[in-house]
Backbone atoms as SQL, in Angstrom:
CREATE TABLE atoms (id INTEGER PRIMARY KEY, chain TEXT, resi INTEGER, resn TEXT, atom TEXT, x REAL, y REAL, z REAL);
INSERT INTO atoms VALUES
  (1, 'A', 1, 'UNK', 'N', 95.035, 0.042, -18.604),
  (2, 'A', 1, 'UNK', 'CA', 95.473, 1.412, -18.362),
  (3, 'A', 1, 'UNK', 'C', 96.920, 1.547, -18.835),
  (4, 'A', 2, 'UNK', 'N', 96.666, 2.493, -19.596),
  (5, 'A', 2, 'UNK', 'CA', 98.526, 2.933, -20.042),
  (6, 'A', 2, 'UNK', 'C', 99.505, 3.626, -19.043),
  (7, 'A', 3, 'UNK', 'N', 100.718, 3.402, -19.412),
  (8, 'A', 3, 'UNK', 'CA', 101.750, 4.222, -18.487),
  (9, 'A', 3, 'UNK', 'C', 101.333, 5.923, -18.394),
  (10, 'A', 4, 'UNK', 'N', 100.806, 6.651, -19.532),
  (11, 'A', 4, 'UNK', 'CA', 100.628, 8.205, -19.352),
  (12, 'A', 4, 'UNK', 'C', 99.920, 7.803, -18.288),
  (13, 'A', 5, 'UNK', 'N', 98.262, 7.182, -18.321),
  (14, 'A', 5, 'UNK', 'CA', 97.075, 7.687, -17.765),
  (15, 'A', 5, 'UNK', 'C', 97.802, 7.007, -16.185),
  (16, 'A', 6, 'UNK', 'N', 98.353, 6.251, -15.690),
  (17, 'A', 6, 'UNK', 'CA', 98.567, 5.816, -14.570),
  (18, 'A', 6, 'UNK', 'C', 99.757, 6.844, -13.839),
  (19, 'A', 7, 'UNK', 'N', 100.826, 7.689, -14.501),
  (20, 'A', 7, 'UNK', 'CA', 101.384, 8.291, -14.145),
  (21, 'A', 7, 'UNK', 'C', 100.282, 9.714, -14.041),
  (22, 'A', 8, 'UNK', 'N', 99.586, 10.546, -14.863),
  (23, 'A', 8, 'UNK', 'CA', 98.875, 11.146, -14.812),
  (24, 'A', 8, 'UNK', 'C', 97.421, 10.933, -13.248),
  (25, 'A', 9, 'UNK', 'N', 96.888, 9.722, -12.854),
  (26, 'A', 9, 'UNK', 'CA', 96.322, 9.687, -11.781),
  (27, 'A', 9, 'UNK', 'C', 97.052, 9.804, -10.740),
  (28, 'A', 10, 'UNK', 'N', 98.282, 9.363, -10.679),
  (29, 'A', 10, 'UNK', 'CA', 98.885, 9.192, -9.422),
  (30, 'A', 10, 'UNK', 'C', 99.822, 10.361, -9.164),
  (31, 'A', 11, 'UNK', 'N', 100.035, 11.302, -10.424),
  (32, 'A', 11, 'UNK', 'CA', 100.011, 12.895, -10.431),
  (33, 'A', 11, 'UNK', 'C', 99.148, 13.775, -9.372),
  (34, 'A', 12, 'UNK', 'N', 97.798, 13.242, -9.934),
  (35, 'A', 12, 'UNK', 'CA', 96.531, 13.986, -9.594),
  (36, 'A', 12, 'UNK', 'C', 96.034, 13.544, -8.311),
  (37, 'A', 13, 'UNK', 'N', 96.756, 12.263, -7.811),
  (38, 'A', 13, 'UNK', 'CA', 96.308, 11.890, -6.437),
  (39, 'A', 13, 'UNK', 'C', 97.285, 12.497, -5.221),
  (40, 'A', 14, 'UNK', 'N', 98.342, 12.843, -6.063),
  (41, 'A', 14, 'UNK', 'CA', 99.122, 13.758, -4.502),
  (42, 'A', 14, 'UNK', 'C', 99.382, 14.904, -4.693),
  (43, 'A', 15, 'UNK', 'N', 98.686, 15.517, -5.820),
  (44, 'A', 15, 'UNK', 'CA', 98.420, 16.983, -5.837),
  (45, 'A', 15, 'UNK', 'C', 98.250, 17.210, -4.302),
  (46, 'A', 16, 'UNK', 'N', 98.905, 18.713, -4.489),
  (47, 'A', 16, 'UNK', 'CA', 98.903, 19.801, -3.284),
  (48, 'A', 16, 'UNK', 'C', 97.584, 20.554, -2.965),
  (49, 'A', 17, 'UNK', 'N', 96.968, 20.642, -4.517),
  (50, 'A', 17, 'UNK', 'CA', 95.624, 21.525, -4.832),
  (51, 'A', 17, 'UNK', 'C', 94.446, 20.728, -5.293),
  (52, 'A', 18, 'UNK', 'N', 93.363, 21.036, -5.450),
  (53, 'A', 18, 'UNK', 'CA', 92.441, 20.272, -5.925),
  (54, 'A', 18, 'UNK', 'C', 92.389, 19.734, -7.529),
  (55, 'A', 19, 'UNK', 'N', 91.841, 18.938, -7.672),
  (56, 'A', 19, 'UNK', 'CA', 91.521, 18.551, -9.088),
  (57, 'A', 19, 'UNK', 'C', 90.678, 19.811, -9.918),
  (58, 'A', 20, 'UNK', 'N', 90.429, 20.325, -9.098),
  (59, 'A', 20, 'UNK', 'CA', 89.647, 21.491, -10.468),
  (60, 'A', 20, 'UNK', 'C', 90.060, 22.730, -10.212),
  (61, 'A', 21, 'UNK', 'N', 91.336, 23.029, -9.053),
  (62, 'A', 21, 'UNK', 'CA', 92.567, 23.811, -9.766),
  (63, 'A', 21, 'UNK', 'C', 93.591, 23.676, -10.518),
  (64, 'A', 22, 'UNK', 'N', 93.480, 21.960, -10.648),
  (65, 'A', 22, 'UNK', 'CA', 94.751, 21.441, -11.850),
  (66, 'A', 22, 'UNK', 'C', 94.115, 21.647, -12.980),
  (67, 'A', 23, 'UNK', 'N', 92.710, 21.270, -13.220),
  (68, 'A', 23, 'UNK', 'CA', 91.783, 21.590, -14.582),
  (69, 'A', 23, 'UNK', 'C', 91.792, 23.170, -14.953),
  (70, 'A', 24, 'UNK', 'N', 91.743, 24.019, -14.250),
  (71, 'A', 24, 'UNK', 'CA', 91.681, 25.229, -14.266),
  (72, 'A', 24, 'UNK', 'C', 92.692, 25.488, -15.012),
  (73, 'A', 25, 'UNK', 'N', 93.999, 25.609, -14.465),
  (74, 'A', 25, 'UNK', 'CA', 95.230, 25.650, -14.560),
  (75, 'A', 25, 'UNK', 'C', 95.307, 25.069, -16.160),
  (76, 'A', 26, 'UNK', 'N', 95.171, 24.118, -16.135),
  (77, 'A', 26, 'UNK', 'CA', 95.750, 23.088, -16.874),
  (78, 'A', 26, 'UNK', 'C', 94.697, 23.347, -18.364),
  (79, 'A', 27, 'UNK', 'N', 93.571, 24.017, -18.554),
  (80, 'A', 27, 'UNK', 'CA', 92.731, 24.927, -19.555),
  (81, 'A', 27, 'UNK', 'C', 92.319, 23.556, -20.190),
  (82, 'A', 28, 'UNK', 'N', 91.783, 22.360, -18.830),
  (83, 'A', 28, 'UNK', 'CA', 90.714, 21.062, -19.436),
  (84, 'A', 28, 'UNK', 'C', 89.767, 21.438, -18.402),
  (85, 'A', 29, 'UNK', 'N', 88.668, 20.386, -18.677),
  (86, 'A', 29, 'UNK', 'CA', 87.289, 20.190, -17.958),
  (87, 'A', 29, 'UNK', 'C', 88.150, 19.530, -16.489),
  (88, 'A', 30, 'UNK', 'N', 87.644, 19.830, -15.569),
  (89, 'A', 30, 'UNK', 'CA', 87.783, 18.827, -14.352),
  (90, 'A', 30, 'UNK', 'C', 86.723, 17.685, -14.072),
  (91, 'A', 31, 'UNK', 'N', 85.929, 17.389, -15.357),
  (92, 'A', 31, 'UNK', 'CA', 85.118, 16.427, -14.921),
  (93, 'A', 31, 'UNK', 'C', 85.882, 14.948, -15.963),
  (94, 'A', 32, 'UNK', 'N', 86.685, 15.593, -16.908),
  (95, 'A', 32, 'UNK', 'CA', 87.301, 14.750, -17.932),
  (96, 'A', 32, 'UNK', 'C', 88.685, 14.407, -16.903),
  (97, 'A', 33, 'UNK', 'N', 89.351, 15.239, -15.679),
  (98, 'A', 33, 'UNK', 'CA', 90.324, 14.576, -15.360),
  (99, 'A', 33, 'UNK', 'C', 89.466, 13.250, -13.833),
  (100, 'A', 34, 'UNK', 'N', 88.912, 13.914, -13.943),
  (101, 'A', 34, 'UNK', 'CA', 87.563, 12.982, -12.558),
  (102, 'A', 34, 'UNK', 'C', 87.483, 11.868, -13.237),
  (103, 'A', 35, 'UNK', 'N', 87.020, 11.331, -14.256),
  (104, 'A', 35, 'UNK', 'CA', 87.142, 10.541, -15.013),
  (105, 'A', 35, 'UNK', 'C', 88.421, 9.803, -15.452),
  (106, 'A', 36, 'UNK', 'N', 89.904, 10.172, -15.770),
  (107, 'A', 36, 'UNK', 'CA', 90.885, 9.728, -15.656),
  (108, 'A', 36, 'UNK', 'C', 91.039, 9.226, -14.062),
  (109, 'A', 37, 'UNK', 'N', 90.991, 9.810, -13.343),
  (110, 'A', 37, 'UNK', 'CA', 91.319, 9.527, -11.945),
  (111, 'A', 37, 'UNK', 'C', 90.489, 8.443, -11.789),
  (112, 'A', 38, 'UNK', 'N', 89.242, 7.956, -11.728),
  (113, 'A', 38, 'UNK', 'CA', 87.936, 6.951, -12.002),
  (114, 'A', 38, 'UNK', 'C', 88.159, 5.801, -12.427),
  (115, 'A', 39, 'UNK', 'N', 89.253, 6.374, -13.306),
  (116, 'A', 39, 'UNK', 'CA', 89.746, 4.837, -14.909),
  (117, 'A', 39, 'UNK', 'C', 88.756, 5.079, -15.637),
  (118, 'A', 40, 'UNK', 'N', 87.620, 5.748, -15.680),
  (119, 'A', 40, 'UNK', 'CA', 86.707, 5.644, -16.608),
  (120, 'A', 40, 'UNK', 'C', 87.203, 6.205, -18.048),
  (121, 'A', 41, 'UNK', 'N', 88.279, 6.751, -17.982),
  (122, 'A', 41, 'UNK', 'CA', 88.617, 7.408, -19.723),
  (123, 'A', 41, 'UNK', 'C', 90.552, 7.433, -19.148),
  (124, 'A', 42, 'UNK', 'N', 91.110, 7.368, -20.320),
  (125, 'A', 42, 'UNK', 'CA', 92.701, 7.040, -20.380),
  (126, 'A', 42, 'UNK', 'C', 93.105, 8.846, -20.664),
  (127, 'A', 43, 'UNK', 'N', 94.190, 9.032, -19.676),
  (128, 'A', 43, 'UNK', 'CA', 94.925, 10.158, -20.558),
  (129, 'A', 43, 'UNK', 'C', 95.243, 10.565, -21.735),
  (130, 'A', 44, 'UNK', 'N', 95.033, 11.537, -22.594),
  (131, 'A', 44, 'UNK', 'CA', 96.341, 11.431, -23.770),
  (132, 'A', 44, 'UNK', 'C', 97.527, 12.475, -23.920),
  (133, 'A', 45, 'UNK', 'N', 98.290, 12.434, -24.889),
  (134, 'A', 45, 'UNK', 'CA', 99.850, 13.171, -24.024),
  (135, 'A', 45, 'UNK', 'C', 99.028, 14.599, -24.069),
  (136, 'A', 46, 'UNK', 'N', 98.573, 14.929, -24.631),
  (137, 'A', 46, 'UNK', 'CA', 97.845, 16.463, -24.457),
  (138, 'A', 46, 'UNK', 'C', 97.605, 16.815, -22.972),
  (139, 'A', 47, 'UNK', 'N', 96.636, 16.241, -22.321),
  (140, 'A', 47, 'UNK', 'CA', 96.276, 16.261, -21.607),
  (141, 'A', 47, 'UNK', 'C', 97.404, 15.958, -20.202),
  (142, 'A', 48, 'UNK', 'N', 97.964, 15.113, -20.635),
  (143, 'A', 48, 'UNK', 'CA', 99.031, 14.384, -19.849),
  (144, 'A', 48, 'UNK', 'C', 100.327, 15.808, -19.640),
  (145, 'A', 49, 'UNK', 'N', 100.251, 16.490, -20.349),
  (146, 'A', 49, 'UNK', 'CA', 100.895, 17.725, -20.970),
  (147, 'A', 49, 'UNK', 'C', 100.672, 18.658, -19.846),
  (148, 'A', 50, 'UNK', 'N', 99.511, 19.208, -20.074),
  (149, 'A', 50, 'UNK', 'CA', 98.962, 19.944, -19.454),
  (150, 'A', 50, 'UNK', 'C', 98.600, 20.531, -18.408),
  (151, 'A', 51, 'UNK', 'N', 98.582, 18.701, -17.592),
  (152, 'A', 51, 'UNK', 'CA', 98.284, 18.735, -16.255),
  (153, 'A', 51, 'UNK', 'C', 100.271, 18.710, -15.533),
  (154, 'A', 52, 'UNK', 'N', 101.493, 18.513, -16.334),
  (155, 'A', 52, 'UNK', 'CA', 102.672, 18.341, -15.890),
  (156, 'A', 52, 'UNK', 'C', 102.666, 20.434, -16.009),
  (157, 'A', 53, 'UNK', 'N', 102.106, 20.676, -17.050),
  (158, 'A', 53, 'UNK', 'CA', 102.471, 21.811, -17.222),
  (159, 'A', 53, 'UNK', 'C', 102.338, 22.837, -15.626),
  (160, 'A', 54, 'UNK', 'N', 100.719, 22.575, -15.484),
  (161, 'A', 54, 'UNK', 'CA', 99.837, 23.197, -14.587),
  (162, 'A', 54, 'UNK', 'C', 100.538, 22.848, -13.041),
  (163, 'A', 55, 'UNK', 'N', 100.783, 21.314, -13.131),
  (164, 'A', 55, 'UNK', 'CA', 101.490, 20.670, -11.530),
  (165, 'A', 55, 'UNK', 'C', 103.292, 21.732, -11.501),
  (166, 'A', 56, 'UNK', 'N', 103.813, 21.616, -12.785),
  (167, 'A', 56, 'UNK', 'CA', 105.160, 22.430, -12.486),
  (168, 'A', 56, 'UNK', 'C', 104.663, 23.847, -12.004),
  (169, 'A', 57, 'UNK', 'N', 104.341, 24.459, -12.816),
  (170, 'A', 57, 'UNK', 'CA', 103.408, 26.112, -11.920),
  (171, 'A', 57, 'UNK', 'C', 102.799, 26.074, -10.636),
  (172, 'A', 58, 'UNK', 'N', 102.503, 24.822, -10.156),
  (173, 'A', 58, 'UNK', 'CA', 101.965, 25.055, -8.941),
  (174, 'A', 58, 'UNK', 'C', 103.396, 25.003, -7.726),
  (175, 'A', 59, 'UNK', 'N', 104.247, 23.574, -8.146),
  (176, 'A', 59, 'UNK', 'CA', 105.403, 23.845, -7.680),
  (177, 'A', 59, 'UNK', 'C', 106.084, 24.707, -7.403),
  (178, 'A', 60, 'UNK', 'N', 106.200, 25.644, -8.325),
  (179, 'A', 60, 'UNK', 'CA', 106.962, 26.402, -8.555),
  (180, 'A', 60, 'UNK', 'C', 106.555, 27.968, -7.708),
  (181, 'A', 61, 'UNK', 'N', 105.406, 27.672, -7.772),
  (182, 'A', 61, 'UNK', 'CA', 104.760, 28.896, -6.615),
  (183, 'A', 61, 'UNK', 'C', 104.747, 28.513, -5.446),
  (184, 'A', 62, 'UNK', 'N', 104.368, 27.329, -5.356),
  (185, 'A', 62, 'UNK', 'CA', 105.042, 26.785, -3.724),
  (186, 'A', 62, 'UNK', 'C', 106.430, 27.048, -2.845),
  (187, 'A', 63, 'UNK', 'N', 107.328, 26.754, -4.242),
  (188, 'A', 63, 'UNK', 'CA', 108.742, 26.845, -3.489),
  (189, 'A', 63, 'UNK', 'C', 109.025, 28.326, -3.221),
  (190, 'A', 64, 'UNK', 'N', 108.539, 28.902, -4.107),
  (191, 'A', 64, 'UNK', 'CA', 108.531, 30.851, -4.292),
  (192, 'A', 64, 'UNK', 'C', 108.164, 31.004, -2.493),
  (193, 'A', 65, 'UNK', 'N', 106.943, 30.916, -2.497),
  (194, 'A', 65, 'UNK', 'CA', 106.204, 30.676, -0.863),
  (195, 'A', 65, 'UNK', 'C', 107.124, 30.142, -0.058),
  (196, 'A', 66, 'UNK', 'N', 107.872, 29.026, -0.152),
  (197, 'A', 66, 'UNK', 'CA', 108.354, 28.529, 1.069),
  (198, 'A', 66, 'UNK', 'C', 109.519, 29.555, 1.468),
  (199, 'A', 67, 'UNK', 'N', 110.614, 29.722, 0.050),
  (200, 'A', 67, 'UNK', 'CA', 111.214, 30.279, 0.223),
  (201, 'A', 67, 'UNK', 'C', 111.631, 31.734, 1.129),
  (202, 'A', 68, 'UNK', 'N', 110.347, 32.416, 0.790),
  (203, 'A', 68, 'UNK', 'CA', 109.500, 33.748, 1.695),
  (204, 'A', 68, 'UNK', 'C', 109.522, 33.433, 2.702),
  (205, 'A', 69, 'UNK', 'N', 108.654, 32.694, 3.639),
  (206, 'A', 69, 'UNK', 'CA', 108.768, 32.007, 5.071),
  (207, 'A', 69, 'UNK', 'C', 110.114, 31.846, 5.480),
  (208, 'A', 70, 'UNK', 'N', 111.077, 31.232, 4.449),
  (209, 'A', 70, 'UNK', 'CA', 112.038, 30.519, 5.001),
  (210, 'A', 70, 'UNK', 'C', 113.092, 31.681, 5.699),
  (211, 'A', 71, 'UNK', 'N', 112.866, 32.974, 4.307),
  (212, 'A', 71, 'UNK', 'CA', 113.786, 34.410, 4.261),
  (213, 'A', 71, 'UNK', 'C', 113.617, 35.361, 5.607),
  (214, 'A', 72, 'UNK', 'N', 111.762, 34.999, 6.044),
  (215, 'A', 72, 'UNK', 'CA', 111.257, 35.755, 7.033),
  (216, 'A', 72, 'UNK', 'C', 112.280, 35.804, 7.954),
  (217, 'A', 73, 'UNK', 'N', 112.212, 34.101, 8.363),
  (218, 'A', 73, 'UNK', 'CA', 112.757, 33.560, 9.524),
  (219, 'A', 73, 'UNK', 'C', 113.776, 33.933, 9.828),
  (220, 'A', 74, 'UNK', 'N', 114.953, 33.515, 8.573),
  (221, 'A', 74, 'UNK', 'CA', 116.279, 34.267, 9.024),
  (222, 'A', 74, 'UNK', 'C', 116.559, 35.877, 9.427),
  (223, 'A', 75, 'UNK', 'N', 116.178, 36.678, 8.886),
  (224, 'A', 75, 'UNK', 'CA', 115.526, 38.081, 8.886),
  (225, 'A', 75, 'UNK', 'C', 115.222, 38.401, 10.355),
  (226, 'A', 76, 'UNK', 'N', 114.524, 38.027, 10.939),
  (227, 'A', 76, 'UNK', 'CA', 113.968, 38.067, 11.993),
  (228, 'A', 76, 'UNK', 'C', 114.994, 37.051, 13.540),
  (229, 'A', 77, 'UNK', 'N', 116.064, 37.175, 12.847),
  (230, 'A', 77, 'UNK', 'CA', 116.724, 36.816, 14.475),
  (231, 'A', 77, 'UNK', 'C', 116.652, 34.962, 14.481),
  (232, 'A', 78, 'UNK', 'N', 116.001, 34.740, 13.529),
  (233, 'A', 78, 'UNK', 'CA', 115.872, 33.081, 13.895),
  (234, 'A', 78, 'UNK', 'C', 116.779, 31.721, 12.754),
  (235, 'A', 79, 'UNK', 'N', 117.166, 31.272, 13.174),
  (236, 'A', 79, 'UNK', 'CA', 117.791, 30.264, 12.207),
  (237, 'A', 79, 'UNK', 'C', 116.876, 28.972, 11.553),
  (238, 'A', 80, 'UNK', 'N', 116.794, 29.235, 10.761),
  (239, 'A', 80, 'UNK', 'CA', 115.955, 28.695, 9.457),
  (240, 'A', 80, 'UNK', 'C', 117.125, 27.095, 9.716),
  (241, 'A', 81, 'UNK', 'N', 115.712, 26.444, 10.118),
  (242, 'A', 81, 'UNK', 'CA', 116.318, 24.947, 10.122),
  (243, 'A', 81, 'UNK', 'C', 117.275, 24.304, 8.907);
């Protein structure tokens, strides 16, 4: 196993979202990243690409989200830890 495909599983193993919203996202099959995750087939930077692309967008809507919660809180009389 190469450095992409091992950084790429262990990407896909602490995803926030499922594997076939990173495929979604990420405009591959989710049965081709099931298979990376498996070891049964190696990443390539395309792919390896794709899924950094798809994981930063998901981030990035996360923090958007937290941020909201975080704004509520103060807003509302309470001190945001």
């Amino acid at each position: 196993m190469n450095a992409v495909t091992r950084a790429v599983r262990e990407s896909l193993a602490q995803a926030p979202v499922s594997l076939r919203e990173i495929a979604r996202r990420a405009g591959i099959s989710h049965v081709l990243l099931a298979r990376i995750v498996a070891g049964e087939r190696n990443a390539t930077a395309v792919v390896a690409d794709a899924v950094t692309t798809a994981l930063e967008a998901i981030a990035a809507e996360s923090a958007k989200a937290a941020a909201r919660v975080r704004r509520s809180l103060t807003t509302h009389g309470r001190k945001a830890p």
